[in-house]
PDB file of N, H, CA, C and O in Angstrom:
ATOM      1  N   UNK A   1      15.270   1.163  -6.161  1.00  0.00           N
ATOM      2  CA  UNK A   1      14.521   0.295  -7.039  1.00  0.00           C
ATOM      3  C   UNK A   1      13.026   0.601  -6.883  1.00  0.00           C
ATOM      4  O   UNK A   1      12.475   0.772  -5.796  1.00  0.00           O
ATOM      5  N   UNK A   2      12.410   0.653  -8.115  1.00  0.00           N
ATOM      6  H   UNK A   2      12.857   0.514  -8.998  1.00  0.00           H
ATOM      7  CA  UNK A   2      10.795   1.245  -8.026  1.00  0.00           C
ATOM      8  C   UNK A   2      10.269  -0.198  -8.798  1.00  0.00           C
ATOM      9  O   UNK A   2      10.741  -0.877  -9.709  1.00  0.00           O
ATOM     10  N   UNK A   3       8.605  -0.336  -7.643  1.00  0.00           N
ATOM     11  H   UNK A   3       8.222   0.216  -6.903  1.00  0.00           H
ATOM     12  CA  UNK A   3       8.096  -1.635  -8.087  1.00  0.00           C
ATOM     13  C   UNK A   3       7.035  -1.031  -8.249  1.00  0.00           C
ATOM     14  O   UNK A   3       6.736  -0.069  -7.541  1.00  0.00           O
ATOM     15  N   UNK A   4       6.157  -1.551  -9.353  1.00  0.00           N
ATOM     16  H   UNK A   4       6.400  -2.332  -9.928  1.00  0.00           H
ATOM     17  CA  UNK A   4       4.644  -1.264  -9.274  1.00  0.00           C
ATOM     18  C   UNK A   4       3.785  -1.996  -8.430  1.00  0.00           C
ATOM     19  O   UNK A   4       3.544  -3.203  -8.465  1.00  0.00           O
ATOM     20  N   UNK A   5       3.280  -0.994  -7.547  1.00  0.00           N
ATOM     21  H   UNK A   5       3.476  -0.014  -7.519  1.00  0.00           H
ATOM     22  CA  UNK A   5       1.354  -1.849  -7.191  1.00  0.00           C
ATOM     23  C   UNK A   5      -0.075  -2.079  -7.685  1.00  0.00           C
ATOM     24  O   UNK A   5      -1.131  -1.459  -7.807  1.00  0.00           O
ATOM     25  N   UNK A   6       0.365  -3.118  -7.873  1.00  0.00           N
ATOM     26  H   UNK A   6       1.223  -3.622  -7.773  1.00  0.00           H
ATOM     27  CA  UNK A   6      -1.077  -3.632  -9.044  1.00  0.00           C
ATOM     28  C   UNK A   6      -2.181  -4.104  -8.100  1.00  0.00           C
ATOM     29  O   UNK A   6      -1.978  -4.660  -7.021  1.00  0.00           O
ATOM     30  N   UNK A   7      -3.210  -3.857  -8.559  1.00  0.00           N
ATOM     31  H   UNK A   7      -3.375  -3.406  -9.436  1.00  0.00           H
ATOM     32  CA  UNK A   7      -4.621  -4.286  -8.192  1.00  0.00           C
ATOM     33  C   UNK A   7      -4.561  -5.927  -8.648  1.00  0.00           C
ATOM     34  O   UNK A   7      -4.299  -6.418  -9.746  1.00  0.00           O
ATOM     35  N   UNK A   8      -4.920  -6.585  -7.323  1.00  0.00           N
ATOM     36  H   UNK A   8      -5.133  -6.186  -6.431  1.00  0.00           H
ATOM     37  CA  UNK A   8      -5.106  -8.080  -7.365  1.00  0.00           C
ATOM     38  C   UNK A   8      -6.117  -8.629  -8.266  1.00  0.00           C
ATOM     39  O   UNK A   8      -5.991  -9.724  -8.813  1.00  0.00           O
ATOM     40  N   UNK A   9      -7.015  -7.935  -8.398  1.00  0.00           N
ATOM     41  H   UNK A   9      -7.118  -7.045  -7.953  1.00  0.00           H
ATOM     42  CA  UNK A   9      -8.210  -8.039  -9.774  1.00  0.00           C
ATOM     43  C   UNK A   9      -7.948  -7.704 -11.067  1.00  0.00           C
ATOM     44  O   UNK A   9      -7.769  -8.339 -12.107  1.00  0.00           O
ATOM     45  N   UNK A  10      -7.970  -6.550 -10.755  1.00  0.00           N
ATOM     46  H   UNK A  10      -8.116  -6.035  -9.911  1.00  0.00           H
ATOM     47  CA  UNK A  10      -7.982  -6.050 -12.473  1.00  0.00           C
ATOM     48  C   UNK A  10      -6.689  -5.519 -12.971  1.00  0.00           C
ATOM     49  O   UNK A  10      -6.695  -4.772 -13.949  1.00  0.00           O
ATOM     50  N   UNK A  11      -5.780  -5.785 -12.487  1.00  0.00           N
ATOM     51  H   UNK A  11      -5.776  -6.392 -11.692  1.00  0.00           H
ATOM     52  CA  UNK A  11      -4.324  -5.771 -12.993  1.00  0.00           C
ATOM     53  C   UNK A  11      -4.049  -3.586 -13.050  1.00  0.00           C
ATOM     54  O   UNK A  11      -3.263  -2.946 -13.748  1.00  0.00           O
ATOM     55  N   UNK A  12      -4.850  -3.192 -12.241  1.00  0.00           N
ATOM     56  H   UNK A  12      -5.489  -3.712 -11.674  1.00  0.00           H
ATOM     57  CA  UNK A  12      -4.840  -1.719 -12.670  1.00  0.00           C
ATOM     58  C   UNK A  12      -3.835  -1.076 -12.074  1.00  0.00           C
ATOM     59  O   UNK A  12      -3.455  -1.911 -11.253  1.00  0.00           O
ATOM     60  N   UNK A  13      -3.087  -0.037 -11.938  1.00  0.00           N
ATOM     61  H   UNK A  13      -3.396   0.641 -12.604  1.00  0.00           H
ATOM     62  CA  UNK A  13      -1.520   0.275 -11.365  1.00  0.00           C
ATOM     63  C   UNK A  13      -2.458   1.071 -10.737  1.00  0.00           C
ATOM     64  O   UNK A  13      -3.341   1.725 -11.290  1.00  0.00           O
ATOM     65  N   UNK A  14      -2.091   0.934  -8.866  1.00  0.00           N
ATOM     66  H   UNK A  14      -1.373   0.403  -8.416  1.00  0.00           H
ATOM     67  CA  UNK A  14      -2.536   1.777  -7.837  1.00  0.00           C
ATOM     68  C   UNK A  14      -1.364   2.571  -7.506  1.00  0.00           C
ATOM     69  O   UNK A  14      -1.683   3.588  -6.892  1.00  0.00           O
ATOM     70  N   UNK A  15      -0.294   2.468  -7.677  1.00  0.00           N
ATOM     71  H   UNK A  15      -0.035   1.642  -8.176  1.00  0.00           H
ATOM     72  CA  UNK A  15       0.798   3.158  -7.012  1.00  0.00           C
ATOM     73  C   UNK A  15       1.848   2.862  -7.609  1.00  0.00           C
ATOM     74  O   UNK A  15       1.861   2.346  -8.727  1.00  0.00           O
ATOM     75  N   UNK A  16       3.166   3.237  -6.737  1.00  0.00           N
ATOM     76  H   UNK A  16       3.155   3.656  -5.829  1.00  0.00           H
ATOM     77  CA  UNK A  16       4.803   2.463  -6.921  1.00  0.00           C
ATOM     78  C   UNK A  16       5.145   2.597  -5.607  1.00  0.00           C
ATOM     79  O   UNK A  16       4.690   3.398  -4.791  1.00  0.00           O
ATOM     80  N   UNK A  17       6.042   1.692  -5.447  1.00  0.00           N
ATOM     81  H   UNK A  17       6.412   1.041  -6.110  1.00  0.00           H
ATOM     82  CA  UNK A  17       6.866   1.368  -4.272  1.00  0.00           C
ATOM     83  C   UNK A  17       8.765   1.864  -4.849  1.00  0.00           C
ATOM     84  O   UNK A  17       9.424   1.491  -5.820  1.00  0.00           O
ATOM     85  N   UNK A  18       9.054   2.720  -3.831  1.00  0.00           N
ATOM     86  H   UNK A  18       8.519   3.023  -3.042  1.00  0.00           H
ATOM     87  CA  UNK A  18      10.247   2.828  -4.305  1.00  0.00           C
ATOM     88  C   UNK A  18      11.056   2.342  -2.819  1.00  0.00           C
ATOM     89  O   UNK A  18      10.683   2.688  -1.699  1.00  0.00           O
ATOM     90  N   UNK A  19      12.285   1.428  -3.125  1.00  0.00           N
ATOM     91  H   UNK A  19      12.588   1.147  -4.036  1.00  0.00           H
ATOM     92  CA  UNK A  19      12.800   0.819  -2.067  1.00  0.00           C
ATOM     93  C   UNK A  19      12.430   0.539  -0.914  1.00  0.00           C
ATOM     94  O   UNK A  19      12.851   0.882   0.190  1.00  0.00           O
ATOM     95  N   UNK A  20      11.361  -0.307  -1.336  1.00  0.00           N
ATOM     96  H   UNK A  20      11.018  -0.585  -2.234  1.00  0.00           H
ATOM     97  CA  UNK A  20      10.716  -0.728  -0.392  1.00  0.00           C
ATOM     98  C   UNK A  20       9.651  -0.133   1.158  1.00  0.00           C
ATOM     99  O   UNK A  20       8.888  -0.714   1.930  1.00  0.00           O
ATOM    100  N   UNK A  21      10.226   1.542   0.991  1.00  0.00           N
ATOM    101  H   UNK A  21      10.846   2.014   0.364  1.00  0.00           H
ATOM    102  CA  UNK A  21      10.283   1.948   1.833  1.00  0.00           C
ATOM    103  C   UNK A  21       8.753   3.273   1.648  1.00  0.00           C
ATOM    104  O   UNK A  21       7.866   3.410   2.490  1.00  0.00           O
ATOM    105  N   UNK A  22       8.855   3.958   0.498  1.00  0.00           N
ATOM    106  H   UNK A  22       9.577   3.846  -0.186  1.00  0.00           H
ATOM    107  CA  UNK A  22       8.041   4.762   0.081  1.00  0.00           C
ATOM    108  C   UNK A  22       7.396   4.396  -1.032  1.00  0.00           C
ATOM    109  O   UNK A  22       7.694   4.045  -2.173  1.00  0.00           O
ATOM    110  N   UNK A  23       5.911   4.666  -0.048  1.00  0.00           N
ATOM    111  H   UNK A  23       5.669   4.951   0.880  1.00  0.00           H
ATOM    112  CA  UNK A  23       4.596   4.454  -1.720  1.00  0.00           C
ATOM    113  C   UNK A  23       4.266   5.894  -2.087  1.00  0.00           C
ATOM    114  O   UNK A  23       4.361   6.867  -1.339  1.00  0.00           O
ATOM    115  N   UNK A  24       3.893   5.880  -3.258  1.00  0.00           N
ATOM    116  H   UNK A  24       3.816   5.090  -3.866  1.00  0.00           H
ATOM    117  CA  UNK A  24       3.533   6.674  -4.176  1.00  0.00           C
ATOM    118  C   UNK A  24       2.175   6.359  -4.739  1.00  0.00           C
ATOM    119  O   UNK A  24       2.108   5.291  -5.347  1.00  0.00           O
ATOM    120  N   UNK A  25       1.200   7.001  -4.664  1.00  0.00           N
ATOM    121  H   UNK A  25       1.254   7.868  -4.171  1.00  0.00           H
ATOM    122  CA  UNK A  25      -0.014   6.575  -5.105  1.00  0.00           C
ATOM    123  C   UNK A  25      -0.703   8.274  -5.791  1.00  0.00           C
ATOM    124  O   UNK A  25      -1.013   9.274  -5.145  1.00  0.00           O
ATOM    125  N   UNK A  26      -0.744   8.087  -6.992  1.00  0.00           N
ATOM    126  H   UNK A  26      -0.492   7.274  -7.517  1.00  0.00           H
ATOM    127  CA  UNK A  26      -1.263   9.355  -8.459  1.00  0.00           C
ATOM    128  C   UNK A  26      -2.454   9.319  -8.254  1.00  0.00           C
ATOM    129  O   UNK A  26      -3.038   8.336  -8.710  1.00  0.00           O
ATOM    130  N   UNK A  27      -3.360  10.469  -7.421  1.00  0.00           N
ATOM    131  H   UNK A  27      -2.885  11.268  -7.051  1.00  0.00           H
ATOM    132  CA  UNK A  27      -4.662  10.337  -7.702  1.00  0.00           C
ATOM    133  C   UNK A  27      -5.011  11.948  -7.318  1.00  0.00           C
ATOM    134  O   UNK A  27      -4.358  12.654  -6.549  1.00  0.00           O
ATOM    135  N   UNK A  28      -6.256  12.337  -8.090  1.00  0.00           N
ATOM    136  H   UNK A  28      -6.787  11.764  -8.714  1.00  0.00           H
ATOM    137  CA  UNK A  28      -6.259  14.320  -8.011  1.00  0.00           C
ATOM    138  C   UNK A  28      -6.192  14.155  -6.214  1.00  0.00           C
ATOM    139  O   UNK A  28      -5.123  14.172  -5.603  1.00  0.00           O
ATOM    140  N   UNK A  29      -7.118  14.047  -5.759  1.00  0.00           N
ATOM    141  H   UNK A  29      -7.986  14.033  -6.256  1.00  0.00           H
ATOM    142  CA  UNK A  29      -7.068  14.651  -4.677  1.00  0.00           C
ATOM    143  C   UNK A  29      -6.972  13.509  -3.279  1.00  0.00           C
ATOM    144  O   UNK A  29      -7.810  13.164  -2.445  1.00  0.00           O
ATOM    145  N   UNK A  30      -5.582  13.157  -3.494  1.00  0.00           N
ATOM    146  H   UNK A  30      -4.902  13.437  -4.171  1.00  0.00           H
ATOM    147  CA  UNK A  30      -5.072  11.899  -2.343  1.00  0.00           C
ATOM    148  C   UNK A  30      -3.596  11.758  -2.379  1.00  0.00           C
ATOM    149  O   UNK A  30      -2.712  11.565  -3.212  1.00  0.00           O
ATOM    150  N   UNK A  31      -3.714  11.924  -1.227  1.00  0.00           N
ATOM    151  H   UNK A  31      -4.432  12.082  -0.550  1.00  0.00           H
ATOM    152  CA  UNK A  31      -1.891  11.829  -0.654  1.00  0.00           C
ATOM    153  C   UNK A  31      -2.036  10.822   0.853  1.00  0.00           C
ATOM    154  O   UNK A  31      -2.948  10.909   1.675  1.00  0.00           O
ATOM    155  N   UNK A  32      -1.322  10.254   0.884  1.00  0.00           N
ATOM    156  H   UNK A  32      -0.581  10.184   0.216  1.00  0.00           H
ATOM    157  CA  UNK A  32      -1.072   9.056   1.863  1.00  0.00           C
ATOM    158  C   UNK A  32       0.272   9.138   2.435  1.00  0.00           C
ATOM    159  O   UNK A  32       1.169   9.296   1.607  1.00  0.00           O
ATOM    160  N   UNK A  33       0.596   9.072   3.604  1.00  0.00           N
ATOM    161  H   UNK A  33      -0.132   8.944   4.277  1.00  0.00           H
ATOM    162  CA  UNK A  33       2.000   9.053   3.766  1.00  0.00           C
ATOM    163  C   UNK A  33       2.001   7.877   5.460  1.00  0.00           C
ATOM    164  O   UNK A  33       1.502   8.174   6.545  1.00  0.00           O
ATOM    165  N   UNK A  34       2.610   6.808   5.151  1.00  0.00           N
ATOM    166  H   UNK A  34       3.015   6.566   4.269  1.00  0.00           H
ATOM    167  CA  UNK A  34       2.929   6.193   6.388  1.00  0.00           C
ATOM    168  C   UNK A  34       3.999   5.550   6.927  1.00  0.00           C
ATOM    169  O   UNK A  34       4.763   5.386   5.976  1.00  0.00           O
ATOM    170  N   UNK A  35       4.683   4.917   8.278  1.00  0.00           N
ATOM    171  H   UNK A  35       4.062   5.050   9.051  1.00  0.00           H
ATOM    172  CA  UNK A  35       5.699   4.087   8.282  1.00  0.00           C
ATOM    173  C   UNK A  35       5.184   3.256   9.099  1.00  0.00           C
ATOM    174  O   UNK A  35       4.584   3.496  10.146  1.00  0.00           O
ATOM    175  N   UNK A  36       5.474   2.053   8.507  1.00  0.00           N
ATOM    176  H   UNK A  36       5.962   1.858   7.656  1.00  0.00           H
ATOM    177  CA  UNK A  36       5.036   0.612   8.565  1.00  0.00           C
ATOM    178  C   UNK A  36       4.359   0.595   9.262  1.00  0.00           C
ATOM    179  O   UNK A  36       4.373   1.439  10.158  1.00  0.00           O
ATOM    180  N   UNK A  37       2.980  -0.844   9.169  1.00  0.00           N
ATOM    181  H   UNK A  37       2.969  -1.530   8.441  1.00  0.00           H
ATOM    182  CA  UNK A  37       1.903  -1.212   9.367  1.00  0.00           C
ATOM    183  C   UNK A  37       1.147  -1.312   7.868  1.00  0.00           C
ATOM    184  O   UNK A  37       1.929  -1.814   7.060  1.00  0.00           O
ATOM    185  N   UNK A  38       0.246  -1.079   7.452  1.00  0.00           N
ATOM    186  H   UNK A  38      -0.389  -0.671   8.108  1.00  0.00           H
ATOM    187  CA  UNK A  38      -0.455  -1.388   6.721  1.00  0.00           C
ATOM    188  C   UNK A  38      -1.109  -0.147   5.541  1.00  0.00           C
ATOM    189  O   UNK A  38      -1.368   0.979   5.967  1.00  0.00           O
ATOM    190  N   UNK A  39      -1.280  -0.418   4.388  1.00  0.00           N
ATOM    191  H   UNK A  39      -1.070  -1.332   4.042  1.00  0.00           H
ATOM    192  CA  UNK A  39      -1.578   0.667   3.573  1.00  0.00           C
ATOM    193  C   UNK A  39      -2.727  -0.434   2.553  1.00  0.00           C
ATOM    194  O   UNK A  39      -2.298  -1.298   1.789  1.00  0.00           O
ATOM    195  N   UNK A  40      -4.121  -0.158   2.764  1.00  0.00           N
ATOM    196  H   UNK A  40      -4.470   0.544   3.384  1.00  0.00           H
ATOM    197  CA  UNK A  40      -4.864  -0.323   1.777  1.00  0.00           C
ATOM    198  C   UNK A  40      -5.730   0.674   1.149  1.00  0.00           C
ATOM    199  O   UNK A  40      -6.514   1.461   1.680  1.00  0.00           O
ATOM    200  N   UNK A  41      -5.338   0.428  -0.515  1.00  0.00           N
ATOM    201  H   UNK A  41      -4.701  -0.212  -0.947  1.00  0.00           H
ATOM    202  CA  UNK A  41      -6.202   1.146  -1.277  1.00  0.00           C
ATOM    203  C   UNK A  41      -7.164   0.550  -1.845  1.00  0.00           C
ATOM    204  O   UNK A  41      -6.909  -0.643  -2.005  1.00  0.00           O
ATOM    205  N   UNK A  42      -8.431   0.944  -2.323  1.00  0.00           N
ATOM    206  H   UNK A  42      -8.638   1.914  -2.193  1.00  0.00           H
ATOM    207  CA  UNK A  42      -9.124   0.235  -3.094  1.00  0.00           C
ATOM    208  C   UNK A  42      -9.306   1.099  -4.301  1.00  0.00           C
ATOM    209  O   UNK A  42      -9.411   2.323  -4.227  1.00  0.00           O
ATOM    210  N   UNK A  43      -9.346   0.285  -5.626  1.00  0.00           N
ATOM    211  H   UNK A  43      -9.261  -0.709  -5.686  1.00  0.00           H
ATOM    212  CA  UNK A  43      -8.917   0.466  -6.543  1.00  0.00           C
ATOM    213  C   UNK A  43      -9.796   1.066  -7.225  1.00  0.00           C
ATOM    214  O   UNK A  43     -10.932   0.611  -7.098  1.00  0.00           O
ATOM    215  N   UNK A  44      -9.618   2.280  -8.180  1.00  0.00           N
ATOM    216  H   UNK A  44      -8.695   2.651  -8.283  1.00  0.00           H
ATOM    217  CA  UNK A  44     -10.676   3.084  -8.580  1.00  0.00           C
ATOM    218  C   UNK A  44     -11.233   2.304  -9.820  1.00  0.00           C
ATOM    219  O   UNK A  44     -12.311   2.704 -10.260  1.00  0.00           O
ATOM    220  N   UNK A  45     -10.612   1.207 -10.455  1.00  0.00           N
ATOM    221  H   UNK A  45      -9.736   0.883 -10.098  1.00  0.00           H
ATOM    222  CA  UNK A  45     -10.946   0.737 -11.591  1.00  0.00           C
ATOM    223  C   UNK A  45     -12.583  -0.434 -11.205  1.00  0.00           C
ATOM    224  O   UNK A  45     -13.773  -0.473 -11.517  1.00  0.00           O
ATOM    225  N   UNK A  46     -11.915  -0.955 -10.633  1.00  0.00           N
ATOM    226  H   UNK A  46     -10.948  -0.924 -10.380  1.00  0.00           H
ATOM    227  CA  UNK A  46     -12.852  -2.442  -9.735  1.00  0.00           C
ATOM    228  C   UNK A  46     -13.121  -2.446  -8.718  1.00  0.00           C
ATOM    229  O   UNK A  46     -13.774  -3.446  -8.418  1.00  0.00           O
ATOM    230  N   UNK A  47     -12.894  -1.591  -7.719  1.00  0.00           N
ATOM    231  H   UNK A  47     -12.364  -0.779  -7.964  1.00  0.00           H
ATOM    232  CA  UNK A  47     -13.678  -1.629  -6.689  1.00  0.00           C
ATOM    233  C   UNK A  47     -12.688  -2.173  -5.453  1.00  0.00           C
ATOM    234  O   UNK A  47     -12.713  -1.520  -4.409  1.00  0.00           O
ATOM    235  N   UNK A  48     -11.805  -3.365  -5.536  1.00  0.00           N
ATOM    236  H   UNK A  48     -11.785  -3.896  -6.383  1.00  0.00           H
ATOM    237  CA  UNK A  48     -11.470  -4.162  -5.313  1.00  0.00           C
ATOM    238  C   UNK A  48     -10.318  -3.546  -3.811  1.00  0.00           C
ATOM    239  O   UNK A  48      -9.340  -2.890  -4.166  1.00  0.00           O
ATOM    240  N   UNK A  49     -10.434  -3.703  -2.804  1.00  0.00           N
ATOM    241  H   UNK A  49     -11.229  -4.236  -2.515  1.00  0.00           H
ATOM    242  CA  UNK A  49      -9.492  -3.734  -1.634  1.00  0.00           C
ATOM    243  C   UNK A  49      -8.005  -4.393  -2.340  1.00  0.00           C
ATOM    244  O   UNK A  49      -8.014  -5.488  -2.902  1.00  0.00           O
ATOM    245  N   UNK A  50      -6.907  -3.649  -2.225  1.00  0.00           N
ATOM    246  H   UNK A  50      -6.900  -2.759  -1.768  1.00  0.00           H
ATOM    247  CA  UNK A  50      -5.752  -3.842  -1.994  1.00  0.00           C
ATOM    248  C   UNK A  50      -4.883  -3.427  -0.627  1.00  0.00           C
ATOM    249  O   UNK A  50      -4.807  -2.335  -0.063  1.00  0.00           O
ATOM    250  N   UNK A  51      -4.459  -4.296  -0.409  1.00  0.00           N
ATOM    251  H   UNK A  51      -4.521  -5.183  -0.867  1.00  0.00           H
ATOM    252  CA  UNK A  51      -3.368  -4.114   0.831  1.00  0.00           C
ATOM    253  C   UNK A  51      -1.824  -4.330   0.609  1.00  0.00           C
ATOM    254  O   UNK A  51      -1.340  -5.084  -0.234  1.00  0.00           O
ATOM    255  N   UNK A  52      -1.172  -3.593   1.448  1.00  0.00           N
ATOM    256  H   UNK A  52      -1.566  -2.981   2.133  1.00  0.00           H
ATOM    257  CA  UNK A  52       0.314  -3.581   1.402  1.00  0.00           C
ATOM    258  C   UNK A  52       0.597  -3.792   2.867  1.00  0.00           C
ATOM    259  O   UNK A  52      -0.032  -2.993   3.561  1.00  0.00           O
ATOM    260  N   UNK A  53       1.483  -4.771   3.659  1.00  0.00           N
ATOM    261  H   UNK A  53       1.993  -5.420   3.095  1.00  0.00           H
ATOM    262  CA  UNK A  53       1.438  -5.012   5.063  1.00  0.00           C
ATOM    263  C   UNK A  53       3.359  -5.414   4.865  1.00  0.00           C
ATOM    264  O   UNK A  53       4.046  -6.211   4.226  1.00  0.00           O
ATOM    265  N   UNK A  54       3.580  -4.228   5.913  1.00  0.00           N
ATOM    266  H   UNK A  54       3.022  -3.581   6.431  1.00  0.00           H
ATOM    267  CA  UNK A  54       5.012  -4.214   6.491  1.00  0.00           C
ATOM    268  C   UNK A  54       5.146  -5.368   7.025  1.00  0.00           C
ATOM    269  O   UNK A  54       4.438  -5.735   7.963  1.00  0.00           O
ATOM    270  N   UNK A  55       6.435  -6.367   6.290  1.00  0.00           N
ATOM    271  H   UNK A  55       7.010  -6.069   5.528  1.00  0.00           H
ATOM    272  CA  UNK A  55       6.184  -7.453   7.222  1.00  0.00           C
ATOM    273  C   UNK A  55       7.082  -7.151   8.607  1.00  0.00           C
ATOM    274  O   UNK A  55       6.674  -7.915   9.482  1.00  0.00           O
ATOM    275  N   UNK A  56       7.873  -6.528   8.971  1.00  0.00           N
ATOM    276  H   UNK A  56       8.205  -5.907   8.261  1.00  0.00           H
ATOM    277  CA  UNK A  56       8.505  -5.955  10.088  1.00  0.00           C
ATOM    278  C   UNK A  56       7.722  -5.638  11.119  1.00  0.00           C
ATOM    279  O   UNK A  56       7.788  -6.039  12.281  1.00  0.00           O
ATOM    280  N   UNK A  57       6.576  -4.493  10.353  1.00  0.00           N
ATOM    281  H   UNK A  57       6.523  -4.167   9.409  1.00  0.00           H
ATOM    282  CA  UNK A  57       5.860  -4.323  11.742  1.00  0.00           C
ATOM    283  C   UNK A  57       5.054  -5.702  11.938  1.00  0.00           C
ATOM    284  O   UNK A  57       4.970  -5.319  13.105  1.00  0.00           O
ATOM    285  N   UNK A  58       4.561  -6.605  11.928  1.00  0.00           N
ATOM    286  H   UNK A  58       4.629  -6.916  10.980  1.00  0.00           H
ATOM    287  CA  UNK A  58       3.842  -7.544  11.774  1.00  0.00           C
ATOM    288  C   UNK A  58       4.480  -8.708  12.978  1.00  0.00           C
ATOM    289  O   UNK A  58       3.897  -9.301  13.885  1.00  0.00           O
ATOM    290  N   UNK A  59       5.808  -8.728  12.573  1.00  0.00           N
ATOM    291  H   UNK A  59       6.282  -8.246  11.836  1.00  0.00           H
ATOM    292  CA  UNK A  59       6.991  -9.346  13.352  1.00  0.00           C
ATOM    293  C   UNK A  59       7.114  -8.854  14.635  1.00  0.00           C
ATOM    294  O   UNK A  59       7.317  -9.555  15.627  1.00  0.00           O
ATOM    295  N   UNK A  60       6.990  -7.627  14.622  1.00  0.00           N
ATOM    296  H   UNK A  60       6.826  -7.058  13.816  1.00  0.00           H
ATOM    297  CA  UNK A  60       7.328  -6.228  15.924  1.00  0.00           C
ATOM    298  C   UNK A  60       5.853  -6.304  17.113  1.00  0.00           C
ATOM    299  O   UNK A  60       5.618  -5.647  18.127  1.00  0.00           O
ATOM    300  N   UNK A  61       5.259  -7.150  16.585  1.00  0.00           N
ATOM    301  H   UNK A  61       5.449  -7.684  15.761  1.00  0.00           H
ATOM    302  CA  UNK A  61       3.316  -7.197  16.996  1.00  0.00           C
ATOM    303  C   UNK A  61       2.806  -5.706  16.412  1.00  0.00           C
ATOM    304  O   UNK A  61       1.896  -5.464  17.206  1.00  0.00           O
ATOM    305  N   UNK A  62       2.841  -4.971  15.816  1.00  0.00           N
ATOM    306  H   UNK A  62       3.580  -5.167  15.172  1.00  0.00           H
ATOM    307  CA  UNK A  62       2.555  -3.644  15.433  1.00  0.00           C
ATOM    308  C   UNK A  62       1.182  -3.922  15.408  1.00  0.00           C
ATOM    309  O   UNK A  62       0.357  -3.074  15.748  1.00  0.00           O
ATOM    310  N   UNK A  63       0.947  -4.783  15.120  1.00  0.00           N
ATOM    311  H   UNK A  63       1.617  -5.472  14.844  1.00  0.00           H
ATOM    312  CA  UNK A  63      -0.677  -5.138  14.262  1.00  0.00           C
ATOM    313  C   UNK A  63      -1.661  -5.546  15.684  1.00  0.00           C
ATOM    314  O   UNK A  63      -2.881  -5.377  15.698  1.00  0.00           O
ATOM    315  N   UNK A  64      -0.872  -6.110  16.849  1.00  0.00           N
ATOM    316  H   UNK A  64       0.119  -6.248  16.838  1.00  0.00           H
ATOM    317  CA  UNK A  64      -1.714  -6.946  17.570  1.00  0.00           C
ATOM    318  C   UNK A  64      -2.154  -5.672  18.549  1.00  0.00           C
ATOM    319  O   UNK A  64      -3.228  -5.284  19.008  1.00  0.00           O
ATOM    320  N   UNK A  65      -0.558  -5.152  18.643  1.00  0.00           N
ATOM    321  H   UNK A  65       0.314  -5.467  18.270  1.00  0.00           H
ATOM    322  CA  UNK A  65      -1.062  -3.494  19.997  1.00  0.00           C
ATOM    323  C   UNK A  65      -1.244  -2.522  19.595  1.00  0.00           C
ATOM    324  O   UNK A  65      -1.493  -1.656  20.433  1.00  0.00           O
ATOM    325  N   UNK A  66      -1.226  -2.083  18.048  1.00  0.00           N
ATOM    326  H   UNK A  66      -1.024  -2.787  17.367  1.00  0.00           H
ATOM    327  CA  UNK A  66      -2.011  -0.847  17.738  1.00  0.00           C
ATOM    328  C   UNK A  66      -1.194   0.217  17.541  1.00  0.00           C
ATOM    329  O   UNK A  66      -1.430   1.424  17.587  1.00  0.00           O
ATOM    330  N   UNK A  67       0.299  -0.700  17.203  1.00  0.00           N
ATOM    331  H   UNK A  67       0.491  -1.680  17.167  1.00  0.00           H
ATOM    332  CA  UNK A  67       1.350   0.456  17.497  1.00  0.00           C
ATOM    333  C   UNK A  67       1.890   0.575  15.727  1.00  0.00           C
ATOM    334  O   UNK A  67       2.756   1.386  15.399  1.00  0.00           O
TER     335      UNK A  67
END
């Protein structure tokens, strides 16, 4: 299942999420690749910080020890 990631502002498509698991983000010269923890883009339209936060790692403390 593929979801779009929209910019919290300006409604602009930053990416897709496909099963939850892999983002996809279309831009000339940017490739991103991670597993869980956190993925923010900011949006080429508005400026605007977007975030995507694994809630697993979050649960796991991923966020608190850096792991």
């Amino acid at each position: 299942m593929t979801e779009k990631w929209i910019c919290i502002a300006c409604k602009f498509t930053l990416g897709f999420i496909e099963d939850k698991k892999v983002i996809r983000i279309k831009r000339k010269d940017l490739y991103v690749e991670t597993e869980g923890g956190k993925v923010t883009e900011i949006c080429p339209r508005c400026g605007k910080p977007n975030t995507l936060t694994d809630e697993k790692y979050i649960e796991k403390g991923g966020e608190k020890y850096g792991l």
